[in-house]
Structures are given as structure tokens and as C-alpha cells.
C-alpha positions, 0 to 999 in steps of 0.5 A, spaced: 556 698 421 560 703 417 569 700 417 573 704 421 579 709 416 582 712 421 583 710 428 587 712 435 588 709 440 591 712 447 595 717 443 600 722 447 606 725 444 611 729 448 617 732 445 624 732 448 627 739 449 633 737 453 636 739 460 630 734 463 625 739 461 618 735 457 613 738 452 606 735 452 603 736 446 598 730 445 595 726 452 591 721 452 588 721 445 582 716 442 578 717 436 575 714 430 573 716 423 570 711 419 568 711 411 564 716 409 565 720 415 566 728 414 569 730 421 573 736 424 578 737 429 577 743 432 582 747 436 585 754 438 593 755 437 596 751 441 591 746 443 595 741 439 591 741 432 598 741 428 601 734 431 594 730 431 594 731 424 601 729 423 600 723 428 594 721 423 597 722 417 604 719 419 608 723 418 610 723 426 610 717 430 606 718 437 610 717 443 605 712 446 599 709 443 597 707 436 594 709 429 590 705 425 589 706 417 584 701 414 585 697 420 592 696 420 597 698 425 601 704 422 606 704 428 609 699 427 610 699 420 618 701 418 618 708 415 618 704 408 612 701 409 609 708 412 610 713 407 607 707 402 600 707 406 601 714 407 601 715 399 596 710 397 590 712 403 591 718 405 591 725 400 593 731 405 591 739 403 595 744 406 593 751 408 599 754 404 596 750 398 603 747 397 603 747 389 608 748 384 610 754 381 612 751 375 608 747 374 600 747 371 594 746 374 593 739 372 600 738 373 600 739 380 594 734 381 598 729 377 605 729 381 603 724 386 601 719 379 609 721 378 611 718 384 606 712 383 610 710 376 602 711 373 603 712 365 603 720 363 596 720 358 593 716 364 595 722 369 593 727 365 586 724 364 585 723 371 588 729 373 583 733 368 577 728 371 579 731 378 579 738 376 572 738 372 569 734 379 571 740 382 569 746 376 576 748 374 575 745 367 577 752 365 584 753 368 587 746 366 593 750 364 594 756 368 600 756 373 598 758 380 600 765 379 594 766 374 590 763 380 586 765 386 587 763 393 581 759 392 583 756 386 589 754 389 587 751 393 582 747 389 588 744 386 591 742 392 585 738 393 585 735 387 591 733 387 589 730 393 584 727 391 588 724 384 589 717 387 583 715 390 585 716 398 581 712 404 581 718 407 583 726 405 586 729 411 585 738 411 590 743 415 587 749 415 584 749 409 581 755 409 587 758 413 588 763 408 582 766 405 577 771 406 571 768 407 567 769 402 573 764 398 573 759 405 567 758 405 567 757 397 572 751 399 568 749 404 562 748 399 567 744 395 569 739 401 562 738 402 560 737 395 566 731 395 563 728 401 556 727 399 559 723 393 563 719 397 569 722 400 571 721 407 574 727 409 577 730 416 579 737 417 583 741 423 582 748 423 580 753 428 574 756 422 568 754 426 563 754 419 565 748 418 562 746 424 555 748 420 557 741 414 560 736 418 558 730 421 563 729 426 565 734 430 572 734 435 574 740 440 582 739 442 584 743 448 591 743 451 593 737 447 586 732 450 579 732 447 575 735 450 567 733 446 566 729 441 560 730 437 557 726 432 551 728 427 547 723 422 545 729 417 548 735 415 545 740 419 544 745 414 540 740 410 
């Protein structure tokens, strides 16, 4: 039986507006991803995709409910505490890349090695490794101006990738890319997978459908199905 990485339990967030007035955005939400899994949270705007992925990557505490990351209850765990399993077991890539203009490629997949205190020749041979993984070899120094959206967000994944997370977590990853560059990144999704990588990724894009193995549509703040496959169906 497979461990599982990521797991909710009876899950509800709602947000205090004031004058008495509540807004629920999540209801009742169960799932499980497990080690080695690829799965997708699928959902229109407002459906309550953007808070379920700041719920499981710690970044918001839900109302009521739990969150589990390798087993352990992040919901009680101190901020401190959090955002140390948030920087050990989780890499999270971002629809608007969030790299830094300043900084090169192989810097930007590096910074997390920074905040980690890792000696600078080990992050940038780590972060060099991680590009090449991800056919960026030949844009190791280029800044991200000099880039493609879908080189950018190579770059994101990478530096999501550079401190070996439990599980990446992907918000819209191909939010802003044509589709020809989308689906290039979902190739890239899913050739990190079938090496290894357990991945989960929350978008409207209904191609990634065709990859993955688990697939979550959320409406209204609760899940309304939940499927699961053992191969890929394009296969």
C-alpha cells in the first residue's frame, strides 16, 4: 500500500466579512494523494480551487478539519513549524511563474537552497542538474526576460523541484500560455512524474485530464467526483 503524502480531512474554510455576513469557500472536503500519484483538482472560477491549494500547501489554516503532510497533523503545528515542513515537503509552481528578474536561471532555482543554508557550489550544481532534467541546459544563464513563458515556467518547476519535496503542488500552471507552450509544460509534468515525482495540480485546463491519474472536480467549495486511474490513458 502506497503512503499517503497529502491528505484532508472534513475540510471547511469560511471567511469572516463582517457585519455578521460568512462566506464559505470550502465545505466538507475529503481527499488523499498518496506517493507517486499525479492528480488534479479541477474547477471553474470560483469553485474554490485557489483556497484548497493554500489549505494543502499550508499556507492558510482551514476552519475546521485537518491537513496531513507525510502523516503529520500540520493543523497543529506552530507557524514556525509550518512553514519548515512547507519548505522541506512541499515545492509549489505558479501560474504567474514568480521568478526573479535579477536573477538567472539557475539562481532562481537555487534560491530555496538559500533559505536552507546549502553551500553556494552545491546549489548551483544541484540547480544546473534540475535544469538539464528539464531541457534548459542551454539557458543556465539567461534572465527571465530572455525567456519564453514556457521556459519560465520550466524554471519555476525547477526550483520547485531543487529540495527533493514530498509532493509539488501546481496552480494553474498553464494559466498563462498559449496552448501549443501548455501542453509542452504538461509534457514536462508528466515526464517528472514517471520518474517518480508525486505531483497535484489545480487548474481549469481540462488537458490534463488526458495524464493524470487522479482526477478531483470541486464545485461550489465541495468535491463533486473523484476519479482515479491505474495508467495513463494516453498510454
Amino acid at each position: 500500500m502506497k503512503k499517503e503524502v497529502l491528505k484532508l480531512e472534513n475540510v471547511s474554510k469560511v471567511y469572516d466579512m463582517g457585519e455578521g455576513i460568512e462566506v464559505t469557500a470550502l465545505s466538507g472536503i475529503n481527499l488523499t494523494v498518496s506517493e507517486g500519484d499525479f492528480a488534479c483538482v479541477l474547477g471553474p472560477s470560483g469553485s474554490g480551487k485557489s483556497t484548497l491549494l493554500h489549505i494543502m500547501g499550508i499556507l492558510d489554516r482551514p476552519t475546521e478539519g485537518r491537513v496531513y503532510i507525510d502523516g503529520k497533523d500540520t493543523t497543529k503545528m506552530t507557524p514556525e513549524e509550518q512553514a519548515r515542513i512547507r519548505g522541506l515537503k512541499i515545492g509549489f509552481v505558479f501560474q504567474a511563474y514568480n521568478l526573479v528578474p535579477s536573477l538567472r536561471a539557475w539562481e532562481n532555482v537555487a534560491l530555496p537552497l538559500v533559505i536552507q543554508g546549502v553551500p553556494a557550489e552545491d546549489r548551483k550544481k544541484k540547480a544546473v542538474a534540475i535544469l538539464k532534467e528539464l531541457d534548459m541546459s542551454d539557458r543556465l544563464d539567461h534572465y527571465p526576460s530572455q525567456l519564453s513563458g514556457g521556459q519560465r515556467q520550466r524554471i519555476a518547476i525547477g526550483r520547485a523541484l531543487v529540495n527533493d519535496p514530498t509532493i509539488i503542488l501546481a496552480d494553474e500552471p498553464t494559466g498563462n500560455l498559449d496552448s501549443k507552450t501548455g501542453k509542452e509544460v504538461l509534457e514536462a509534468f508528466k515526464a517528472l512524474h514517471d520518474s517518480g515525482r508525486t505531483i497535484l495540480v489545480i487548474t481549469h485546463d481540462e488537458d490534463i485530464t488526458k495524464i493524470a491519474h487522479t482526477i478531483i472536480r470541486i464545485k461550489d467549495g465541495k468535491i463533486t467526483e473523484t476519479k482515479r486511474f491505474h495508467t495513463h490513458k494516453g498510454d
